[in-house]
C-alpha positions as CSV (number, residue, x, y, z in Angstrom):
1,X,62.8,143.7,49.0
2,X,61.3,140.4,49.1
3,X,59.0,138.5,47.1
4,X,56.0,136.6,48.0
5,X,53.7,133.5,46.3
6,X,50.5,134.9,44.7
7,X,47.1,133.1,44.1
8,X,47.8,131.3,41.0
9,X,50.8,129.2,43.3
10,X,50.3,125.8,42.1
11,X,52.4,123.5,44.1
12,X,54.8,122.8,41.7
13,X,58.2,123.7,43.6
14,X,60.4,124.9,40.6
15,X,60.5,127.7,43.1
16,X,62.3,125.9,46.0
17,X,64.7,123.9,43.7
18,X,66.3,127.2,42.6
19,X,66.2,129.2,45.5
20,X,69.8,129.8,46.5
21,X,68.9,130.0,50.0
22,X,66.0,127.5,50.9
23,X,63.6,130.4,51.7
24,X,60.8,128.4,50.4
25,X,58.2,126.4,52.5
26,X,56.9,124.1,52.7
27,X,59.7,122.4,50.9
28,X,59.0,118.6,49.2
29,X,60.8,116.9,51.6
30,X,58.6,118.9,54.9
31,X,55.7,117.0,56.1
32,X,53.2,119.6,55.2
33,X,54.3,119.9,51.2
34,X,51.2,117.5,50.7
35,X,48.5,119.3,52.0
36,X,50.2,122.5,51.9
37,X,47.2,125.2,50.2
38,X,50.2,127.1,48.8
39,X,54.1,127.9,49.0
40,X,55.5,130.8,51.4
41,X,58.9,132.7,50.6
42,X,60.6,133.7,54.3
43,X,60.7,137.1,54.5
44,X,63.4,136.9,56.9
45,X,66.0,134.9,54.5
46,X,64.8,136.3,51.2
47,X,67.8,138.2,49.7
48,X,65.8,139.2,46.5
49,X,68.2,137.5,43.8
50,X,64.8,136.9,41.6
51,X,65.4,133.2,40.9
52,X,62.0,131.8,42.0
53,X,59.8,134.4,39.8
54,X,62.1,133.2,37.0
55,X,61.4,129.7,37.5
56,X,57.6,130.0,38.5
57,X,56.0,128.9,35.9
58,X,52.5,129.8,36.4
59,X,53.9,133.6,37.3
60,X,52.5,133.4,41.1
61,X,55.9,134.9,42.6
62,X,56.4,139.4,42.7
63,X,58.4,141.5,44.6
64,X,56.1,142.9,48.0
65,X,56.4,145.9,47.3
66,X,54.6,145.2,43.7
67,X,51.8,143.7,45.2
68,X,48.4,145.4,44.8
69,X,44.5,145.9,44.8
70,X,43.5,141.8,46.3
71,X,47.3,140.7,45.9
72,X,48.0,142.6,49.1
73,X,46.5,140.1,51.5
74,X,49.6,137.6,50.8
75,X,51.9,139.4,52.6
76,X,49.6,138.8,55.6
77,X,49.1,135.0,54.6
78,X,53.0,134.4,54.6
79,X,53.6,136.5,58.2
80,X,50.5,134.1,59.6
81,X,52.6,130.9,58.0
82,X,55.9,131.4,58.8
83,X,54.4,132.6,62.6
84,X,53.0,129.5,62.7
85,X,55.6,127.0,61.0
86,X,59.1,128.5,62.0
87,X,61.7,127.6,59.4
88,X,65.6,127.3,59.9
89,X,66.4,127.2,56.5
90,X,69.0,124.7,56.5
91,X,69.4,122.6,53.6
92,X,68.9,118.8,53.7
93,X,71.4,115.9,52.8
94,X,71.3,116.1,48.8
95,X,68.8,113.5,46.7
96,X,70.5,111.6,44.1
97,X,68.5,109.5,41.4
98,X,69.4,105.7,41.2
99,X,71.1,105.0,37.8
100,X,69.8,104.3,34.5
101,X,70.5,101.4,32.6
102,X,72.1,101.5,29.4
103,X,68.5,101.4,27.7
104,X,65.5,101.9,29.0
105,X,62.2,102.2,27.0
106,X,58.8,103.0,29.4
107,X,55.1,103.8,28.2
108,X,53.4,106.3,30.1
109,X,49.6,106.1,30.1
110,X,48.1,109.6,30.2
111,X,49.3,113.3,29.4
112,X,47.9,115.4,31.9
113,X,50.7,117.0,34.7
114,X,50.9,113.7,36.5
115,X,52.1,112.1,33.4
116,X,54.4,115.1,32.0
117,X,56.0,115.3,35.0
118,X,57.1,111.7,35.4
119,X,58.0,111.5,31.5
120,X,60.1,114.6,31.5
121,X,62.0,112.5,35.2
122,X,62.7,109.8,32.7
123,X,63.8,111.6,29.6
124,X,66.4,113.8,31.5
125,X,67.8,110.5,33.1
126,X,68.2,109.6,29.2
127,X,65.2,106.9,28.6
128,X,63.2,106.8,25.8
129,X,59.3,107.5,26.8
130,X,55.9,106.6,24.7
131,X,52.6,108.8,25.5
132,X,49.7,107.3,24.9
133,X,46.2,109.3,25.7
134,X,42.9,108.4,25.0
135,X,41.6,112.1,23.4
136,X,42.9,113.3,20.0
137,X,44.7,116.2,21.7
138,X,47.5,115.8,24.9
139,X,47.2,118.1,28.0
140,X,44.4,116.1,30.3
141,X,43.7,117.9,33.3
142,X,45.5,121.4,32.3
143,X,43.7,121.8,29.0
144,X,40.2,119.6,30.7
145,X,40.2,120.6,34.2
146,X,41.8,124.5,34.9
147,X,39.2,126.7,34.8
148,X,39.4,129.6,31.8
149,X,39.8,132.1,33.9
150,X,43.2,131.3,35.6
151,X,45.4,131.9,32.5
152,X,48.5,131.8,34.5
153,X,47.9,127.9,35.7
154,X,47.1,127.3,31.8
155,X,50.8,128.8,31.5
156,X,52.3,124.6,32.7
157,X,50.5,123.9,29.7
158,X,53.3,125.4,27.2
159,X,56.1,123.7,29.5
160,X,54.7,120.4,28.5
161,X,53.9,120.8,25.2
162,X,57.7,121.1,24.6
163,X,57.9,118.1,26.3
164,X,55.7,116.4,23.3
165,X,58.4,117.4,21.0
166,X,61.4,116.4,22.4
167,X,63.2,113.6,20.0
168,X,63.1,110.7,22.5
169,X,59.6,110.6,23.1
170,X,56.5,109.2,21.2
171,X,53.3,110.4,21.0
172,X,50.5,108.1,20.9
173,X,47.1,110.2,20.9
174,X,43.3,109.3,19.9
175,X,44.5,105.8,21.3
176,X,42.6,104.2,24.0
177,X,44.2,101.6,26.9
178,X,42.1,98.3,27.3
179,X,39.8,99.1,23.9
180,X,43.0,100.2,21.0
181,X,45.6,98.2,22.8
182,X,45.9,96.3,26.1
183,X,48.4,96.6,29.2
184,X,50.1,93.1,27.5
185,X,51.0,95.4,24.3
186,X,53.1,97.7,25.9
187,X,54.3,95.4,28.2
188,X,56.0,93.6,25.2
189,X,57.6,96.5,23.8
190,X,58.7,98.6,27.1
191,X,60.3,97.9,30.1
192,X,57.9,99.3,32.3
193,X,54.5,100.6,32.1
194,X,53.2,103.8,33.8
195,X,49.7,104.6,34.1
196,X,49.0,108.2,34.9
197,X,45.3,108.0,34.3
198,X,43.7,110.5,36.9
199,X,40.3,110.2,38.4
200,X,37.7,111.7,35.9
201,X,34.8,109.8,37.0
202,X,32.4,112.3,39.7
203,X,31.0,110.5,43.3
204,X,27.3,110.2,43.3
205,X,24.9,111.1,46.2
206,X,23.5,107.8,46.2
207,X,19.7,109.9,47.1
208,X,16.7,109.7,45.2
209,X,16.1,111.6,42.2
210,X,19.9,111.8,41.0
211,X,19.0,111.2,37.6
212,X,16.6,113.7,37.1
213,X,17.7,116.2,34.0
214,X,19.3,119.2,35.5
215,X,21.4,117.4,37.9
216,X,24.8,117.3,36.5
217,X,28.3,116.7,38.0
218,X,30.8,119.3,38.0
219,X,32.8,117.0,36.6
220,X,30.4,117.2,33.2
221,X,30.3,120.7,34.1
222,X,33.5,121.6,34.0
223,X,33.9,119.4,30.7
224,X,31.6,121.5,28.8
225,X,33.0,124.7,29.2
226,X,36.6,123.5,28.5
227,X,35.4,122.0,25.1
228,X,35.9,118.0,26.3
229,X,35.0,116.3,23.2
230,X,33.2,113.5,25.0
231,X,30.8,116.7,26.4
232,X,27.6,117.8,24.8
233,X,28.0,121.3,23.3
234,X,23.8,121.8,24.9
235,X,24.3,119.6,27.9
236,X,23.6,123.0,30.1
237,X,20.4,124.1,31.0
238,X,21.0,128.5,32.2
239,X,17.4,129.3,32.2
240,X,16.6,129.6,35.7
241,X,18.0,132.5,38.2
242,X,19.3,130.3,41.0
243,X,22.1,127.4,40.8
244,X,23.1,124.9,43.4
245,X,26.4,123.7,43.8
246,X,26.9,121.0,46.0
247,X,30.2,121.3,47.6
248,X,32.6,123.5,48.6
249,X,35.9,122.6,47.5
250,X,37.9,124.1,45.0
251,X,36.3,122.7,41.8
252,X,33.0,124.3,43.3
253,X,34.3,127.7,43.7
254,X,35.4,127.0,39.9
255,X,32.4,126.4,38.7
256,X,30.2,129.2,40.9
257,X,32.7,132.0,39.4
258,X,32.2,130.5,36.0
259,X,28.6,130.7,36.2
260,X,28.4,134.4,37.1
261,X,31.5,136.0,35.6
262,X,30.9,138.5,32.8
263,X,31.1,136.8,29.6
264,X,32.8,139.8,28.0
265,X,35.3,139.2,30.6
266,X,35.2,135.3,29.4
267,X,35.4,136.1,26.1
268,X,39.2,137.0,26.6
269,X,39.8,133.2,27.6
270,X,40.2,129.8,25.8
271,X,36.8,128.7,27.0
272,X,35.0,126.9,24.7
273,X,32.7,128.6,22.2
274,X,29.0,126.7,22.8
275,X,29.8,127.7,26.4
276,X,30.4,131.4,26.1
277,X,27.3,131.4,24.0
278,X,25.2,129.9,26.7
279,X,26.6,132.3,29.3
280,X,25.7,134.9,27.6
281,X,22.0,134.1,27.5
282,X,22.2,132.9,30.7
283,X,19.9,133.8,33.8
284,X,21.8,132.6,36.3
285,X,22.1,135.4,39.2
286,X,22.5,133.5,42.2
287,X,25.1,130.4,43.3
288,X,24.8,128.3,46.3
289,X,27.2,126.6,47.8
290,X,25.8,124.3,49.9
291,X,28.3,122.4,52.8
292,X,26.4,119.5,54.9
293,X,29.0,120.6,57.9
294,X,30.2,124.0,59.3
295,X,32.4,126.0,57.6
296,X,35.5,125.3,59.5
297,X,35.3,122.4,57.1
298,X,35.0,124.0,54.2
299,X,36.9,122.1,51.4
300,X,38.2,125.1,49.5
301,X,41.6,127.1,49.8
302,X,41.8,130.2,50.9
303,X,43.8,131.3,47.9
304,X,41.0,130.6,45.9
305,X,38.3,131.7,48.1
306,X,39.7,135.0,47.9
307,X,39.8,135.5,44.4
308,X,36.0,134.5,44.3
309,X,35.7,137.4,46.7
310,X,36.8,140.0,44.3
311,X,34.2,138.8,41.3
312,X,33.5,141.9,39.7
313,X,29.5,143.1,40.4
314,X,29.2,139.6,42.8
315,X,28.4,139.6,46.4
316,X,29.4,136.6,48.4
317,X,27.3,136.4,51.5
318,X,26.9,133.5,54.4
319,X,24.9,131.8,56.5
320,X,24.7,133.7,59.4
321,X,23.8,131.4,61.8
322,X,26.5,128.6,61.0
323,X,29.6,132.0,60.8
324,X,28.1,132.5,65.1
325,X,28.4,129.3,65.7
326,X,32.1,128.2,64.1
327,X,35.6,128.5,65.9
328,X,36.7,131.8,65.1
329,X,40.6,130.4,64.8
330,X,38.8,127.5,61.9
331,X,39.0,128.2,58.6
332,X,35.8,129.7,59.3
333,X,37.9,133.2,60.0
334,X,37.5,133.7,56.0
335,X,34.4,134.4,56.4
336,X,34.7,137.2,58.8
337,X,34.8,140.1,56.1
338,X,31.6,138.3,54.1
339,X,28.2,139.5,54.6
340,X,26.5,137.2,57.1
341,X,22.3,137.1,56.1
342,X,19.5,135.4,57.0
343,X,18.3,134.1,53.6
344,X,14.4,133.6,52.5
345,X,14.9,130.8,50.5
346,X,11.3,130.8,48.6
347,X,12.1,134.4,47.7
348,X,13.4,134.7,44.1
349,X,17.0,136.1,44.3
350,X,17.5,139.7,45.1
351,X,18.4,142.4,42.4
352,X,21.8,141.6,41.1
353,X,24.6,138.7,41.3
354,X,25.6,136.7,44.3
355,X,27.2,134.0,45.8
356,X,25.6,132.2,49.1
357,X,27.6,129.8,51.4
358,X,25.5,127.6,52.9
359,X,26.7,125.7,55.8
360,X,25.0,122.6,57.4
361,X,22.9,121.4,55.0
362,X,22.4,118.0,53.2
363,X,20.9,117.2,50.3
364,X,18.9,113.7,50.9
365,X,17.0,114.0,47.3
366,X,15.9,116.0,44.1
367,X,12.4,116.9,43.2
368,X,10.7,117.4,40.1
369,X,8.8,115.3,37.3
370,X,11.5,114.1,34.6
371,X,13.6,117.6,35.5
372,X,14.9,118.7,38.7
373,X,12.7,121.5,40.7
374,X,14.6,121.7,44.1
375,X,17.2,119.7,46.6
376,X,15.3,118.5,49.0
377,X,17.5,118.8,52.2
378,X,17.5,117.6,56.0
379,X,15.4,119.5,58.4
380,X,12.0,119.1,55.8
381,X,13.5,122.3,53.8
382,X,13.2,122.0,49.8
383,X,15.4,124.9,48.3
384,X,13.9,125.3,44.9
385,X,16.5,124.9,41.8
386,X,16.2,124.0,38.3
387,X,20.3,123.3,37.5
388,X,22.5,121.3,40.0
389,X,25.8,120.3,40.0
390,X,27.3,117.5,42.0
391,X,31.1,118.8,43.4
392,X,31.4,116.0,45.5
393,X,34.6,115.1,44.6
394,X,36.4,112.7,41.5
395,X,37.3,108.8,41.5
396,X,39.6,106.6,40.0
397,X,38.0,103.9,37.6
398,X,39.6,100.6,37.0
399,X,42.3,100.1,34.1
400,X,41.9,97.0,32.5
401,X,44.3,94.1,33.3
402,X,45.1,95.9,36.6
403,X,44.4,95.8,40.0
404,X,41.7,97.9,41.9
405,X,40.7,99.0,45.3
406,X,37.0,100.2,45.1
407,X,37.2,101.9,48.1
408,X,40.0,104.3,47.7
409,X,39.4,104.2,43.7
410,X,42.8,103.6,43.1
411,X,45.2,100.8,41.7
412,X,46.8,99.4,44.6
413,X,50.6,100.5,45.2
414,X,53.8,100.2,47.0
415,X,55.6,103.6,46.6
416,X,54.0,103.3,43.0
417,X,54.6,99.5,41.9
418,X,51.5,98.3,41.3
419,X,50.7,95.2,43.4
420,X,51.8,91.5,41.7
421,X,52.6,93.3,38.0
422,X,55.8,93.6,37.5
423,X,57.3,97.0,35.8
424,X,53.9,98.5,36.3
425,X,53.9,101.5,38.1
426,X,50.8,104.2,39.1
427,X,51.1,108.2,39.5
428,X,48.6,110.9,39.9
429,X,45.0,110.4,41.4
430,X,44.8,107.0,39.9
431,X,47.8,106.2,42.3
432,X,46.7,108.7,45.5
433,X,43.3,109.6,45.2
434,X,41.6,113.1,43.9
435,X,43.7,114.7,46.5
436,X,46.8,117.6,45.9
437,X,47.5,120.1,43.2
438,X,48.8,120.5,40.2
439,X,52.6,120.9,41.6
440,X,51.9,117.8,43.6
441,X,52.0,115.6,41.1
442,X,55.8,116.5,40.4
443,X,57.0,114.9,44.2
444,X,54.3,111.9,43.5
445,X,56.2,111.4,39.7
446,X,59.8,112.0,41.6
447,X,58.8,108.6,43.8
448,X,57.3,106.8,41.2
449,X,60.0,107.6,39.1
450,X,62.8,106.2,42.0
451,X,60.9,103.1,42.2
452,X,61.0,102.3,38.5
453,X,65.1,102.9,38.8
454,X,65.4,101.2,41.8
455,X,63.5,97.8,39.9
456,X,65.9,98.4,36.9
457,X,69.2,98.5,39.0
458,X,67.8,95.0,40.3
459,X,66.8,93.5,37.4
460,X,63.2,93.3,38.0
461,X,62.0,94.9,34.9
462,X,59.8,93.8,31.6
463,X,62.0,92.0,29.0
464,X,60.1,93.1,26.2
465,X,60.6,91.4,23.0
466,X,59.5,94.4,20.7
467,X,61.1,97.4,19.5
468,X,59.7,101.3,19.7
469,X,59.0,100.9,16.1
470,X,57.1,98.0,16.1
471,X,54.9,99.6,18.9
472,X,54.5,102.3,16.5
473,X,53.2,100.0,14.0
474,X,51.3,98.4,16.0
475,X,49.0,101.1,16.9
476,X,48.8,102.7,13.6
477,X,47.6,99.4,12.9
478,X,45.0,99.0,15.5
479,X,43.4,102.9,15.7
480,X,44.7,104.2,11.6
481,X,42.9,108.0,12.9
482,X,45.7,107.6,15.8
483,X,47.8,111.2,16.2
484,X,51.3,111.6,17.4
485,X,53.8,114.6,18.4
486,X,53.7,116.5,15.1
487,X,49.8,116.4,14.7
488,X,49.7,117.8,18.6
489,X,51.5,120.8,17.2
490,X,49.3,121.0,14.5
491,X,46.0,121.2,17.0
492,X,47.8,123.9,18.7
493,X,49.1,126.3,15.9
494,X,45.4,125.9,14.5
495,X,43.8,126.8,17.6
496,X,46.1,129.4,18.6
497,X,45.4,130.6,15.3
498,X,41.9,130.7,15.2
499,X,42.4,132.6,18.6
500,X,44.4,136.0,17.1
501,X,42.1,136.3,15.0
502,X,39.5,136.7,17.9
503,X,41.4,138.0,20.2
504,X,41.9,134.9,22.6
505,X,44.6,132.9,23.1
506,X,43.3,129.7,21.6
507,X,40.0,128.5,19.9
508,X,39.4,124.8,21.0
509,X,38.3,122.7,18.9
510,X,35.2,120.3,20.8
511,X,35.2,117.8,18.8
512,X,36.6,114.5,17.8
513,X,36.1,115.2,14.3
514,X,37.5,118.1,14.8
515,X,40.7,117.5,16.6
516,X,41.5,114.7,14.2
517,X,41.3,116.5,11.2
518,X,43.1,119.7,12.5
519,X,45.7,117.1,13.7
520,X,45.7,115.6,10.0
521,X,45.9,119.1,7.9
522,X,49.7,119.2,8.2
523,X,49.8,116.8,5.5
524,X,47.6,119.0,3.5
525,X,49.5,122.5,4.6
């Protein structure tokens, strides 16, 4: 009996490390690990032994013969993968890490994956590691970004917050980069400097009317109903029955499920309180997903598109004019169980919930006096809206004291040495772009990671003059409400705390205030 990689697959390749005999593609080291939508076991070399599921750690791997009710359709999805990408599964030469000198301190800017991942590299080479994050609480894109609804990818979450505790490591929270402390502070008290800083900022339209209330990025969209403390608590606006999403990509399909799943069913999450409330009241009934080409480029994986499928009491229906006129063998082929309509647009929605896809059409404005009415889009249509949410994809901003491509939105890099500063090093979307998992950030971390050993075993490292403590000092100096390892704990047993008592897994606290002062009541406990 085989097993096979579920929906909730996110990249991270614990799986392939343990398999005992490389059944697992695409591996790291394959050309298509980068973009790959998911993992595939091989059917074919499988022998069952249970290693992967035991490793996943977002619980995406099961037996075949387990699967059931949407889960199904992966044994179909790994057939089509492994019929198109034949694998031998040999091994490869074996990857050994260059070595660590004798002591090596390194500051790590950021705690999102990105950042665990390359902190827990250098910590099981034996290096000591500082954290420093800009929010009073660790976790960055896991605890800011992962929709409430996918548990199981909230799951990497309690990996790395073991990782927060472990005795070589120091965390630095509530302590901002280029305001608290600059890039020349932690260059004088570590060898090398790693900024794992994401890309949090959203990409405007550039078209008139962008500015017009109502017309929000996902970005501030998602924020709000993960309890970001830098997001309004009544920044939403649910009184109107149609939403449009602009976008198609992953973070869209996000956001569309959020908007129309049942709130008793949301209730059951870690989503934050002044958003669960809103949803409630809100009378949202119809999403759409506007794409400005066909959907044979939709931005979304398939994973993820079929889970929006199986919404409870949601339709998801199509353009049917842009499903005629795609490539059948495009991505467009997820469409072909869908209902295909023709849509009356300056109808009010139809009885019910639903989700529209539609396909070649671009916003060039927004309309409305002080508040958005409708996207005006090419062609002379004007779809009438009153909430719309940019998911046009994230950027990079510059990092003060460092380098930066406006283009790409990243720092510029060389296998993750940042150009002309020596011992500083870039991982994550600040170092690639907004583009890859979760899991991809562990192979991004892994180079990163060999770069920073290779510099040391050559000498060409930071000769910093101050000790761990003294950083230590020095930031409890700068930013006295700073937080560190033991208060991070602190958030967490409160929240997960507040949680039992209401039946969720965690109450988040959405505040500053907040955070701090649950981070501060050890003292007082």
């Amino acid at each position: 009996m085989a097993y096979a990689i579920t929906q909730n697959c996110c990249n991270d390749a614990s799986c392939v490390s343990v398999c005992p005999v490389n059944c697992i593609h695409p591996t790291p080291d394959e050309p298509g690990f980068a973009t790959a939508e998911m993992l595939y076991i091989d059917p074919r070399a499988c022998i069952d032994c249970g290693a992967c599921a035991d490793a996943c750690p977002v619980d995406a791997i099961t037996p075949v013969d387990l699967l059931s009710g949407p889960d199904t359709v992966y044994t179909e999805l790994t057939r089509q993968y492994f019929a198109e990408n034949p694998a031998d599964n040999e091994w490869g030469a074996p990857r050994f890490p260059p070595p660590v000198p004798a002591e090596l301190r390194v500051a790590v800017v950021g705690t999102g994956p990105a950042a665990c991942y390359t902190a827990d590299s250098l910590l099981r080479l034996g290096a000591e590691v500082s954290m420093i994050e800009r929010q009073p609480v660790p976790g960055g894109l896991l605890r800011f970004g992962v929709a409430p609804d996918h548990p199981s990818t909230k799951q990497l979450g309690d990996t790395f917050a073991g990782l927060f505790q472990h005795p070589r490591l120091r965390l630095h929270l509530n302590v901002e980069v280029g305001a608290d402390i600059s890039h020349a502070d932690l260059a004088a008290h570590h060898h090398a400097v790693v900024y794992a800083t994401g890309a949090a900022v959203d990409k405007p339209l550039g078209v008139p009317g962008e500015d017009l209330t109502g017309v929000l990025s996902a970005t501030a969209f998602v924020a709000w109903y993960s309890a970001h403390p830098e997001a309004p608590a009544g920044d939403v606006d649910l009184s109107a029955e149609r939403a449009v999403i602009i976008g198609n990509g992953n973070v869209a399909l996000d956001v569309a499920r959020i908007l129309l799943s049942d709130p008793d069913d949301l209730a059951r999450t870690d989503i934050a309180d002044h958003a669960l409330e809103a949803l409630r009241n809100s009378k949202i009934r119809e999403v759409v997903l506007l794409g400005r080409r066909g959907p044979e480029h939709a931005a979304f994986t398939r994973p993820e598109f079929l889970a929006l499928r199986h919404l409870p009491g949601v339709r998801v229906v199509v353009d049917g004019a842009a499903v005629r006129d795609a490539d059948p063998g495009s991505k467009a082929a997820v469409f072909a169980e869908v209902d295909a309509e023709e849509i009356d647009w300056d109808a009010s929605p139809p009885p019910g919930k639903r989700i529209v896809f539609r396909f070649m059409a671009a916003p060039i404005g927004f309309e409305g006096e002080g508040s958005v009415e409708a996207v005006a889009l090419t062609g002379g249509e004007s779809l009438p809206a009153k909430l719309v949410l940019r998911a046009t994809g994230y950027r990079g901003r510059p990092l003060a004291g460092l380098p930066f491509d406006e283009r790409s939105a990243t720092v510029p890099h060389v296998g993750g040495r940042v150009a002309e500063l020596p011992g500083t090093y870039v991982v994550g979307w600040i170092k690639r772009g907004s583009s890859g998992g979760i899991g991809t950030n562990r192979v991004c971390a892994a180079e990163t990671v060999d770069a920073l050993l290779e510099d040391a075993a050559a000498g060409r490292l930071l000769r910093p003059g101050g000790s761990r403590a003294r950083f230590g000092k020095l930031v409890r100096r700068r930013k006295p409400e700073s937080l560190g390892g033991r208060a991070a704990l602190a958030i967490d047993r409160a929240e997960r705390a507040l949680g039992s008592l209401a039946g969720r897994p965690r109450v988040k606290f959405a505040t500053v205030q907040d955070l701090v002062a649950a981070g501060k009541s050890r003292f007082r406990s």
